[in-house]
DRENPA-3360 file (N, C-alpha, C; in nm, 2 decimals, always signed):
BEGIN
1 = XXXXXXXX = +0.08/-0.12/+0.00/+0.00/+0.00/+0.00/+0.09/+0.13/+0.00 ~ +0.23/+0.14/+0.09/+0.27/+0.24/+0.09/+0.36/+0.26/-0.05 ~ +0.38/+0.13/-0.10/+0.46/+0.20/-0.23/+0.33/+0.18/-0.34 ~ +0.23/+0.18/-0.33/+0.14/+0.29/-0.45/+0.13/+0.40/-0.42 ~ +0.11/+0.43/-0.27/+0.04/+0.60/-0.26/+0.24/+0.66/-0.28 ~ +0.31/+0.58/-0.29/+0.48/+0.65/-0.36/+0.44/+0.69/-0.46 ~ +0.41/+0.54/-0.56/+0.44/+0.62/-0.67/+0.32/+0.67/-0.73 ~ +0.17/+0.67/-0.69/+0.08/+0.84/-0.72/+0.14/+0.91/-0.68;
9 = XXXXXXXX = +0.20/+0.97/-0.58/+0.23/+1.08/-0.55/+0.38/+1.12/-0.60 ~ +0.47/+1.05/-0.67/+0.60/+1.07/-0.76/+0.49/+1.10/-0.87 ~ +0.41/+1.01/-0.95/+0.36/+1.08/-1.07/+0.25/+1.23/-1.06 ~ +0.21/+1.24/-0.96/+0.14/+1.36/-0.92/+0.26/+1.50/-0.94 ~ +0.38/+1.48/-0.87/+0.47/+1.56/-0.85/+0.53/+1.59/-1.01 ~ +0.60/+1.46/-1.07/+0.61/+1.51/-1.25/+0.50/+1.56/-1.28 ~ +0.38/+1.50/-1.29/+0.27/+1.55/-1.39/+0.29/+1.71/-1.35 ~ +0.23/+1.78/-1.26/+0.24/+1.91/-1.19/+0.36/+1.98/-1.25;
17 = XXXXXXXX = +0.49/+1.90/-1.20/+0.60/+2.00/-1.28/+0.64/+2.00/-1.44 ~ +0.58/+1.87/-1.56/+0.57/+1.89/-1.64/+0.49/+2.01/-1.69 ~ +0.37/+2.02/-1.63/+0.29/+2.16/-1.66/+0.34/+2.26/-1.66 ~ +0.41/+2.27/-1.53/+0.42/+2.40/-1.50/+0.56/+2.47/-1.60 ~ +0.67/+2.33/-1.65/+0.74/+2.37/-1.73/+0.72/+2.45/-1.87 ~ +0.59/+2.47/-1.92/+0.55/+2.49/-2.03/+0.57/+2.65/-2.03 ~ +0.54/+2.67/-1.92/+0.56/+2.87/-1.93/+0.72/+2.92/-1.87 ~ +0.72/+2.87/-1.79/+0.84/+2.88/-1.70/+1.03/+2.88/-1.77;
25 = XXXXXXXX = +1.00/+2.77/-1.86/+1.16/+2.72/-1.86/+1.19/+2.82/-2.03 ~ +1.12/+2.91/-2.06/+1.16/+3.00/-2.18/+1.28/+3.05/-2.13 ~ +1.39/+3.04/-2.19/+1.50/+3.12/-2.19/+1.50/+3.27/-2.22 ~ +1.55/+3.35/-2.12/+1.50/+3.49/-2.11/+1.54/+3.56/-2.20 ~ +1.68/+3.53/-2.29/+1.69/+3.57/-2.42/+1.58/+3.53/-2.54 ~ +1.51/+3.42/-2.56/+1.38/+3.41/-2.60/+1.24/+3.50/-2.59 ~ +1.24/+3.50/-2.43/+1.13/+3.64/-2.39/+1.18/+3.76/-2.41 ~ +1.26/+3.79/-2.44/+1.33/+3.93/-2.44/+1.29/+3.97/-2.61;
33 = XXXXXXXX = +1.33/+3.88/-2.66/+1.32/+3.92/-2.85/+1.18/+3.89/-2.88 ~ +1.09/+3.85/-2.84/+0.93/+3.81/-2.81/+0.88/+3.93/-2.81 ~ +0.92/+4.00/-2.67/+0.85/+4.11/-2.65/+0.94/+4.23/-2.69 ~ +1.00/+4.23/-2.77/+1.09/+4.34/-2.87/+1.00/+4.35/-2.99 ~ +0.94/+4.22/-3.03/+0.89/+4.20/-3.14/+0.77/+4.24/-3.15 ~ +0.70/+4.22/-3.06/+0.60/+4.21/-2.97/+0.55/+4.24/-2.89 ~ +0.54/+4.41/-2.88/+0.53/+4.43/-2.74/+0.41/+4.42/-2.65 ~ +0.31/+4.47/-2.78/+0.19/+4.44/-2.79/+0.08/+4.28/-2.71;
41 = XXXXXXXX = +0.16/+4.23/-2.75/+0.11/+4.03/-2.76/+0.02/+4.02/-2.63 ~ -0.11/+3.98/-2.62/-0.15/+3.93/-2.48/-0.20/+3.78/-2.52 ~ -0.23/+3.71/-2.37/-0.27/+3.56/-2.39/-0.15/+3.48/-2.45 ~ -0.08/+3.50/-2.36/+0.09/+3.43/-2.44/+0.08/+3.30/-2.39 ~ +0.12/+3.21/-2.46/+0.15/+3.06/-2.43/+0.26/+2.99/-2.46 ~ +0.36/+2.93/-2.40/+0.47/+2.95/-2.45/+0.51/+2.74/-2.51 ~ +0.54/+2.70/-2.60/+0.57/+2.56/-2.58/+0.70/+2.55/-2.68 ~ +0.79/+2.40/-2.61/+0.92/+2.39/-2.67/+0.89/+2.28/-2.77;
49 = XXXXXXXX = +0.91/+2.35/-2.89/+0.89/+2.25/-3.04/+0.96/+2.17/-3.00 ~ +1.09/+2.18/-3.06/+1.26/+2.06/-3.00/+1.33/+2.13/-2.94 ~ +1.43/+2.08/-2.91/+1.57/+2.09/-2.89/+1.60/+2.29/-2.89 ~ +1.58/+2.36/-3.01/+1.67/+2.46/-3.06/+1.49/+2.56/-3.11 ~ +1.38/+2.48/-3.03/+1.32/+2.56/-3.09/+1.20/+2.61/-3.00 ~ +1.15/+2.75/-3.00/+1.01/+2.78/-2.86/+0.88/+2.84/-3.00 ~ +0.78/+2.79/-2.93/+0.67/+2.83/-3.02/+0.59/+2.94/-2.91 ~ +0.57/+3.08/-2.94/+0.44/+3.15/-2.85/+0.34/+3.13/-2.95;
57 = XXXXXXXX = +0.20/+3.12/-2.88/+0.07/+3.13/-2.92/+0.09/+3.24/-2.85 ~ -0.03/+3.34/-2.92/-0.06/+3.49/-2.82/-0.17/+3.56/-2.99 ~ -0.26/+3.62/-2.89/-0.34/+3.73/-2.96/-0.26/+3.88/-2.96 ~ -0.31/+3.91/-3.08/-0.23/+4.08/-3.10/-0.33/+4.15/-3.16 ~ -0.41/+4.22/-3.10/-0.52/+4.28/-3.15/-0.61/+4.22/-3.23 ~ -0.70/+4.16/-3.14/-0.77/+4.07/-3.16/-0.72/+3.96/-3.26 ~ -0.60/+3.93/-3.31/-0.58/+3.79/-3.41/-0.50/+3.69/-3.36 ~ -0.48/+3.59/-3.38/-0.44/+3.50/-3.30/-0.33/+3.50/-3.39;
65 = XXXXXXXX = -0.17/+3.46/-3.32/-0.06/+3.47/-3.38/+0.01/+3.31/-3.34 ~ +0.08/+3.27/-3.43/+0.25/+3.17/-3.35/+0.34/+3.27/-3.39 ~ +0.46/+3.22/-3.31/+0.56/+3.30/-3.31/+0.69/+3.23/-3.32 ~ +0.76/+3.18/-3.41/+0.88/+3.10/-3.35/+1.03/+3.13/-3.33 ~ +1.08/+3.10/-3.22/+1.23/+3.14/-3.22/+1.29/+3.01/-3.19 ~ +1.46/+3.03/-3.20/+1.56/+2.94/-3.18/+1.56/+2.99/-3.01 ~ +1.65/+2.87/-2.97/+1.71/+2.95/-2.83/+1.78/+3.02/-2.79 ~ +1.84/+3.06/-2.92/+1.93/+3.18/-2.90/+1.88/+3.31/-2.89;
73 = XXXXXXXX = +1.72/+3.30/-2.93/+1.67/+3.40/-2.93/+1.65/+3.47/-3.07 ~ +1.68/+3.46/-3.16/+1.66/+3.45/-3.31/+1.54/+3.39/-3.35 ~ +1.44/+3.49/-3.41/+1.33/+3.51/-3.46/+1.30/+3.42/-3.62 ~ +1.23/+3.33/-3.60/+1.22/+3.19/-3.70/+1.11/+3.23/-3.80 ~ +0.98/+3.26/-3.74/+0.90/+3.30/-3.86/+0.71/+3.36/-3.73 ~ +0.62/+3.37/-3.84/+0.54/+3.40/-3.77/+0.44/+3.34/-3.87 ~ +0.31/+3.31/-3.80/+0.16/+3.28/-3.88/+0.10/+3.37/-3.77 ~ +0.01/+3.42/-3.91/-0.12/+3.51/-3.84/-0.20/+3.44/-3.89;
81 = XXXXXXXX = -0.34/+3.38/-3.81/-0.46/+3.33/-3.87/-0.54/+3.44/-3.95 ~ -0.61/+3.43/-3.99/-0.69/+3.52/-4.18/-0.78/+3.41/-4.12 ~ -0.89/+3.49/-4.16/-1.04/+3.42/-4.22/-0.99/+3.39/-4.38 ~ -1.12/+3.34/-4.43/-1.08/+3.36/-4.58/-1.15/+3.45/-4.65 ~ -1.20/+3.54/-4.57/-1.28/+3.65/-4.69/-1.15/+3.74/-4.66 ~ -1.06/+3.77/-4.58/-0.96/+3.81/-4.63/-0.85/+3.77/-4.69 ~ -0.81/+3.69/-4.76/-0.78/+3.62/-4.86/-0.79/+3.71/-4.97 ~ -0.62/+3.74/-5.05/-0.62/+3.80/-5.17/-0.75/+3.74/-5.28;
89 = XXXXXXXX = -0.77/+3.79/-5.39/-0.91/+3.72/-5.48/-0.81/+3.63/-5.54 ~ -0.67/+3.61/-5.58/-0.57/+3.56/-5.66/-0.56/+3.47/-5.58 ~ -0.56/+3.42/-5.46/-0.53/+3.30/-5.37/-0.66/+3.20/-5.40 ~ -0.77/+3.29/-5.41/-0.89/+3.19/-5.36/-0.91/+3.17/-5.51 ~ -0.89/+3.23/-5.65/-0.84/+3.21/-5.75/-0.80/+3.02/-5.78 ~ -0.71/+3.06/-5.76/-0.64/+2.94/-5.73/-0.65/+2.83/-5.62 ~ -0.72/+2.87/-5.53/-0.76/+2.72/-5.47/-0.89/+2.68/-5.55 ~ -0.99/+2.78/-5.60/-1.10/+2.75/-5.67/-1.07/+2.65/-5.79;
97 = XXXXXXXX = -0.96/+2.68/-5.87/-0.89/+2.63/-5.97/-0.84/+2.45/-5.94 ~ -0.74/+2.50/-5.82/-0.68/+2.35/-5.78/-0.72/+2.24/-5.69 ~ -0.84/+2.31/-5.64/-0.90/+2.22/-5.52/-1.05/+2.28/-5.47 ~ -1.12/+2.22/-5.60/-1.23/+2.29/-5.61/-1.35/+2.22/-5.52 ~ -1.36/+2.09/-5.46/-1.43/+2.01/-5.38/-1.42/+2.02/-5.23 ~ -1.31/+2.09/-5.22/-1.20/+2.11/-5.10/-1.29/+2.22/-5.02 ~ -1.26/+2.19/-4.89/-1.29/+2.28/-4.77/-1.20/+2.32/-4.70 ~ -1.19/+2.46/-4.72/-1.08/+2.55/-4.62/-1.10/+2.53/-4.48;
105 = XXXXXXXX = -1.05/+2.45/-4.41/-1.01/+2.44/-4.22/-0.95/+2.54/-4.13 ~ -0.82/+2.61/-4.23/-0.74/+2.67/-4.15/-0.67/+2.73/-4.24 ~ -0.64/+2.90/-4.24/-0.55/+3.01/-4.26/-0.46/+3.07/-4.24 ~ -0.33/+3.02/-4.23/-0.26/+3.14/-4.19/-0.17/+3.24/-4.31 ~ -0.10/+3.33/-4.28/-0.02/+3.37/-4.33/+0.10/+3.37/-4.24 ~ +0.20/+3.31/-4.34/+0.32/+3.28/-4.25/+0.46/+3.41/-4.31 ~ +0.52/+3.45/-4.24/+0.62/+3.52/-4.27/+0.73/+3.46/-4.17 ~ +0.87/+3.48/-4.29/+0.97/+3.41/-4.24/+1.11/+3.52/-4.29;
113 = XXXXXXXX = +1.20/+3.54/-4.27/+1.31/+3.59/-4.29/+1.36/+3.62/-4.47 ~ +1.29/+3.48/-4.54/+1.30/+3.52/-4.69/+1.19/+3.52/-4.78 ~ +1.07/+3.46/-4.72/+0.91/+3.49/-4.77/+0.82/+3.49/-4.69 ~ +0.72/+3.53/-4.77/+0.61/+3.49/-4.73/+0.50/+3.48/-4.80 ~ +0.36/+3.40/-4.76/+0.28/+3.28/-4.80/+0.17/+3.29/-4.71 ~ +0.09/+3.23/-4.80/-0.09/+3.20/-4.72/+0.00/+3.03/-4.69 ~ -0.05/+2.99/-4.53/-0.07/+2.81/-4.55/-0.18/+2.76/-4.57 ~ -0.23/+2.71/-4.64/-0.39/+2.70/-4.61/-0.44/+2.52/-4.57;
121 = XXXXXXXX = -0.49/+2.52/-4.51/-0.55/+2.34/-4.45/-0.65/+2.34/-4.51 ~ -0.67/+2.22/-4.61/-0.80/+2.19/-4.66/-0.82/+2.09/-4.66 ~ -1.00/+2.01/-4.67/-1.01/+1.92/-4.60/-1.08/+1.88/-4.74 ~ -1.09/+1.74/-4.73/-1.21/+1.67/-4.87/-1.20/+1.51/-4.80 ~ -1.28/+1.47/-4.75/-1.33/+1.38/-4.71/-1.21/+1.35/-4.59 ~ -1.17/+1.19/-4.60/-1.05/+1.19/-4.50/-0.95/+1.26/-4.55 ~ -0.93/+1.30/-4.64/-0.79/+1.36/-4.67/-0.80/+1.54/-4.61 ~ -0.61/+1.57/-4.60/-0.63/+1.69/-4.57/-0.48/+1.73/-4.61;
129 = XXXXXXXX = -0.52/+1.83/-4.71/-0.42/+1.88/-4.78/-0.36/+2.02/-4.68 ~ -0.25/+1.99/-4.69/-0.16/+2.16/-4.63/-0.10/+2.23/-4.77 ~ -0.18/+2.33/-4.89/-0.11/+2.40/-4.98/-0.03/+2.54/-4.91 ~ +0.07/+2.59/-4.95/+0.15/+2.69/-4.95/+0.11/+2.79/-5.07 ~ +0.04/+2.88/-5.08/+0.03/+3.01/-5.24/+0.14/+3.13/-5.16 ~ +0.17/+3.20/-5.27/+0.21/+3.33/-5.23/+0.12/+3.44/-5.23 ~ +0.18/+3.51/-5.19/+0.09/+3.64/-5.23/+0.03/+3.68/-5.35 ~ +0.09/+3.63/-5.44/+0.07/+3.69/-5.58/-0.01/+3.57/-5.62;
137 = XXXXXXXX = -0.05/+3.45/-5.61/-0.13/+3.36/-5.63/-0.03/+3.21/-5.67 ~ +0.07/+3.23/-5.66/+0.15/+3.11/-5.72/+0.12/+2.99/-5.63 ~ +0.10/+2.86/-5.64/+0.17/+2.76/-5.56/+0.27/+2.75/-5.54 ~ +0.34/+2.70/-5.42/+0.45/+2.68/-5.36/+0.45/+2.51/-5.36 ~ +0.37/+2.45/-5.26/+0.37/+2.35/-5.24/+0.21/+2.30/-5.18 ~ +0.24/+2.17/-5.19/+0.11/+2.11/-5.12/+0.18/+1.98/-5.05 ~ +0.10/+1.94/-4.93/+0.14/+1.78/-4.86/-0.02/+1.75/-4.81 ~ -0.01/+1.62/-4.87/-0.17/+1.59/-4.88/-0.12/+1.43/-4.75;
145 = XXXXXXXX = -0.21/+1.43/-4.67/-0.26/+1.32/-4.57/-0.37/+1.28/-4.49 ~ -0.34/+1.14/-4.50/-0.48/+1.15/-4.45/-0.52/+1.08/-4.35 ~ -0.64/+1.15/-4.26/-0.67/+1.14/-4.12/-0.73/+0.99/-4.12 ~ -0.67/+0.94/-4.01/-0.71/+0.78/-3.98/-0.74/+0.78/-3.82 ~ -0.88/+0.79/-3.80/-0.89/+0.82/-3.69/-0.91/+0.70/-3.62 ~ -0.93/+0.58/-3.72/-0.88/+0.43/-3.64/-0.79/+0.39/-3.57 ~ -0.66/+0.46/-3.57/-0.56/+0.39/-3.59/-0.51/+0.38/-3.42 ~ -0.46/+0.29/-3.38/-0.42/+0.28/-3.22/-0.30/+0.34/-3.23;
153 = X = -0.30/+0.44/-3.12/-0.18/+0.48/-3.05/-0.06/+0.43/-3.01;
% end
């Protein structure tokens, strides 16, 4: 009996401090170039992609943003969510064109150090395509997969 209520109370104690690591363990050169960038940003949430890399979620007047840096504090790229009535007419152009059965899920606009691009998530039955357009209406890319919600963990 006393070594179960051990180890609930060992996994009580990880669980608790895995949480709490999610806001806490950002490296202060990380929050420093965040809020340089950003000074604005509320509803910040901070999570470690890998190794070399921090993602913030946060609203910036009223839009919902990601944010990513290295740990060095070096600024990786950003998505702003877009509805799609804001959507250039040359984007929706061309999804109308390439993926005309297709239902838009998700928008962002991503900016990165040498472009930037609509991402756009679209969905058609199980499948779900991630296309990349530019601004000007070009494709970039597409990665099409698909959702298997059978599948055991």
């Amino acid at each position: 009996m006393k070594t179960t209520a051990l180890i609930a109370l060992t996994v009580l104690i990880f669980g608790f401090n895995s949480c709490a690591e999610k806001d806490t363990d950002v490296p202060e050169v990380v929050m420093k170039s965040f809020t340089s960038k950003f000074p604005d940003a509320q509803e910040i949430e901070w999570e470690k992609e890998d190794d070399n890399e921090w993602e913030a979620e946060f609203e910036l007047l009223g839009t919902e943003y990601t944010a990513s840096f290295d740990s060095k504090g070096s600024w990786l790229e950003t998505e702003r969510y877009v509805k799609e009535a804001d959507l250039p007419q040359i984007v929706l152009e061309n999804l109308k064109a390439n993926y005309p059965d297709h239902k838009i899920e998700e928008i962002a606009f991503v900016e990165n150090e040498t472009n930037s691009y609509y991402e756009i998530d679209l969905a058609y039955g199980d499948e779900t395509t991630e296309v990349a357009i530019s601004e000007d209406g070009n494709s970039l890319s597409s990665n099409e997969t698909e959702d298997d919600d059978n599948e055991d963990d």
